[in-house]
C-alpha positions in Angstrom: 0.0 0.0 0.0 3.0 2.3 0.4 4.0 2.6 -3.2 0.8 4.0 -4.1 1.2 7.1 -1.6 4.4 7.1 -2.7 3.7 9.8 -5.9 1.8 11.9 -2.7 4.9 11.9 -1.1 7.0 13.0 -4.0 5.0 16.1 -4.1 6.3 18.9 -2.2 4.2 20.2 0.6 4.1 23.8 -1.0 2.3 22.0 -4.1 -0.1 20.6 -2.0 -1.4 23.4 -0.1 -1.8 25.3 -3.7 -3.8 22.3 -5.1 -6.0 22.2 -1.8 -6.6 25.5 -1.3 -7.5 26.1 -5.3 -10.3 23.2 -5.2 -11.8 25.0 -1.6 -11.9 28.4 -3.1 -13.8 27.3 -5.9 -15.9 25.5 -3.8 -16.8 27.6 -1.3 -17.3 30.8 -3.9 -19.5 28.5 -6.0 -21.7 27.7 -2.8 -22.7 30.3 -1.3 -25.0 28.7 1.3 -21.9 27.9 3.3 -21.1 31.1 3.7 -22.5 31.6 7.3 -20.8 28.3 8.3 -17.4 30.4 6.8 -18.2 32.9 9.3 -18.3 31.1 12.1 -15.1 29.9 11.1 -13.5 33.4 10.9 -10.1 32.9 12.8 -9.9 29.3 13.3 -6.5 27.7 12.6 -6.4 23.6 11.6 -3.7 21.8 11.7 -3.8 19.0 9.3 -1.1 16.0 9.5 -0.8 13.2 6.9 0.7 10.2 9.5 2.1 7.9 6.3 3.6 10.5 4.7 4.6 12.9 7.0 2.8 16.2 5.6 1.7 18.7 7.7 -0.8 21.5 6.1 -2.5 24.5 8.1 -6.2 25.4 6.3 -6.9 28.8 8.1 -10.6 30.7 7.5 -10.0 34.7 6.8 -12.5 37.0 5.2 -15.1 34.6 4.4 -13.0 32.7 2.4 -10.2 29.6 2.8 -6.2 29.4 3.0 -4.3 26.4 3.0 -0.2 27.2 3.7 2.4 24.5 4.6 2.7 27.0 8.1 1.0 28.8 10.4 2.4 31.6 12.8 -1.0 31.3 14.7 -1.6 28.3 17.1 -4.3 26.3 15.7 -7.0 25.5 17.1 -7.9 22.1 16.3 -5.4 19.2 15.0 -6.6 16.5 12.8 -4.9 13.2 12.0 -5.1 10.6 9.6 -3.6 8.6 6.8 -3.8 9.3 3.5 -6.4 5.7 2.7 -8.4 8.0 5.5 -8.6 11.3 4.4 -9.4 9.6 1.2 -12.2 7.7 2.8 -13.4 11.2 4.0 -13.1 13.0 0.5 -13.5 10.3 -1.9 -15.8 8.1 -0.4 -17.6 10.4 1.7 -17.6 8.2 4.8 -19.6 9.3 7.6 -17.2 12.1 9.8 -18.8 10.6 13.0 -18.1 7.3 12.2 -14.3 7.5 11.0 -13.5 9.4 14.1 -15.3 7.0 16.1 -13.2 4.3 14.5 -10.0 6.4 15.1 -9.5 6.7 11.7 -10.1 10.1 11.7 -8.2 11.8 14.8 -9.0 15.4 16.4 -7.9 17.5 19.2 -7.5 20.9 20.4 -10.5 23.1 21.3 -13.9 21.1 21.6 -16.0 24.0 20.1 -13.7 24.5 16.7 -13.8 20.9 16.7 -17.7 20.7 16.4 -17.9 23.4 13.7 -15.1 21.6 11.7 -17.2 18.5 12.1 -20.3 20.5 10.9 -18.4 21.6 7.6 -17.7 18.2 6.9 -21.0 17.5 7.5 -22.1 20.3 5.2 -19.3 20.0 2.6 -20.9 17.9 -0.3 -17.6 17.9 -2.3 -17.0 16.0 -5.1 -13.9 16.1 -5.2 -12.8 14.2 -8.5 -14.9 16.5 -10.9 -13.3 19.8 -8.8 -9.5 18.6 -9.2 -10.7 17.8 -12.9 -12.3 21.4 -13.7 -9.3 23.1 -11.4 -6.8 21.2 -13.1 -7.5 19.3 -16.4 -9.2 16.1 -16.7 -5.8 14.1 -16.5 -5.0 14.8 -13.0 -8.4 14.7 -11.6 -8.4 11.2 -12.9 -5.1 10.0 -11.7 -5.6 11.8 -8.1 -9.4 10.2 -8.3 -8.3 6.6 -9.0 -5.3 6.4 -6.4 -7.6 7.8 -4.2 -9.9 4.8 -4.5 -7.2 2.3 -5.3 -5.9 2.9 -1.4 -9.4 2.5 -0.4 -9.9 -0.6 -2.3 -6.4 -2.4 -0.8 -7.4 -1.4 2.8 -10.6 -2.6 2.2 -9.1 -5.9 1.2 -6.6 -5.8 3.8 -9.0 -5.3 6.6 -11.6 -8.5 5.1 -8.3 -10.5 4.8 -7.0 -9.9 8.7 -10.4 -10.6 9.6 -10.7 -14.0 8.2 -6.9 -14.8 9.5 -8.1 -13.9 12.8 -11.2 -16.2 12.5 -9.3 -19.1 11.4 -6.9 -18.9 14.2 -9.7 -18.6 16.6 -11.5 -21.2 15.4 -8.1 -23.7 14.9 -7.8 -22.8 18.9 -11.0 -24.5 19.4 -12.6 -21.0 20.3 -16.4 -20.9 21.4 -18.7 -19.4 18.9 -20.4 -16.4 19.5 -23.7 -18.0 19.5 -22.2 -20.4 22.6 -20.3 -17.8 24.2 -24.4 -16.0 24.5 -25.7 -19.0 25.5 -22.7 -19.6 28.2 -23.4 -16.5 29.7 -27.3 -16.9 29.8 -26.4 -20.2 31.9 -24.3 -18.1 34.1 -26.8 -15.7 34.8 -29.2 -18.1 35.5 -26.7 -19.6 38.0 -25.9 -16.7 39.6 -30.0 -15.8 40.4 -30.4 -19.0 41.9 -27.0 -18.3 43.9 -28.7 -15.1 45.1 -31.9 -16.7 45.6 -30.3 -19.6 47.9 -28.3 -17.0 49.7 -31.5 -15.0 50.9 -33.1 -18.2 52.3 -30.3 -18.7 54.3 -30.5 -15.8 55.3 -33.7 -15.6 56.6 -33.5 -19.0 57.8 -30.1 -17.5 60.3 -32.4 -15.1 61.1 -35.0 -16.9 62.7 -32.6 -19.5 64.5 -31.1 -16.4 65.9 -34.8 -14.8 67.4 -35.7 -18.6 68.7 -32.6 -18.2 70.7 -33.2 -14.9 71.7 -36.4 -16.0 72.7 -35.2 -19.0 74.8 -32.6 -16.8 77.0 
């Protein structure tokens, strides 16, 4: 999976940011019902940082409008974290925000408030991305970025089907319970354990009253 991030890599940072900010500014000037979400982004600093590859990118909100610049003199706000098969998931795919971050695909940190307008951009930002690299910069490269994008996808996909079937074969060469017995184990346990309780009260009771007929005798 690393030689196909590999041309991302090869890119300079600089190059990046341009190609970012370029597709965003288009975006956003094209769609101009996101413009109060803009606003309540006025000032906000992120810090994006691409784990396989090492690039770090700063997308800052000014005037209404977005910058993307391979620094930032301004702390940022909110830092966001992911591999490039995730942010591709996120783009390309459209996954659910919620649902990458809850997977930990999708990292974040840094003030909880930024972090839940970010959230409601991405939420907001119906993006395709492939025809907006294509009408920024030429069919060719829109194409290219468009089908690594999904090729990374794709191979974790496969990657993630393939460790789960290892991990089921070695669980069930170990002579592992089912999940259906494990369920059914537990009911018995339960069960057990009421009964247990149950017991223990009679005993109770039954101390209880051997103690007051002694009481009673003295």
């Amino acid at each position: 999976m690393s030689v196909m991030f590999l041309p991302l890599k090869l890119i300079p940072v600089p190059v990046q940011c341009v190609v970012l900010a370029s597709v965003l500014q288009v975006f956003f000037k094209d769609n101009q019902e996101l413009a109060s979400t803009l606003d309540d982004l006025e000032g906000k600093v992120f810090r994006v940082f691409i784990k396989d590859t090492g690039a770090v990118l700063f997308i800052g909100f000014k005037a209404g409008t977005v910058w993307v610049h391979p620094s930032s003199e301004q702390r940022p706000d909110v830092k966001i974290e992911s591999t490039v098969t995730g942010f591709a998931r996120l783009s390309f795919a459209k996954e659910d925000p919620d649902a990458l971050v809850m997977q930990q695909v999708l990292k974040l940190s840094g003030d909880s408030q930024a972090m839940l307008l970010f959230q409601k951009l991405l939420h907001e930002l119906d993006l395709d991305w492939e025809f907006e690299l294509r009408r920024a910069f030429g069919d060719f490269f829109g194409r290219k970025v468009a089908k690594a994008a999904y090729g990374l996808i794709d191979a974790e996909k496969k990657m993630r089907e393939q460790s789960t079937k290892l991990i089921d074969h070695a669980l069930r060469s170990m002579d592992t319970p089912s999940a259906e017995n494990l369920q059914l184990w537990q009911a018995g346990v339960e069960s057990v354990a009421r009964k247990v309780n149950k017991l223990q009260r009679q005993l109770d009771k039954l101390e209880h009253k051997m103690q007051q007929a002694q009481q009673e005798k003295v």
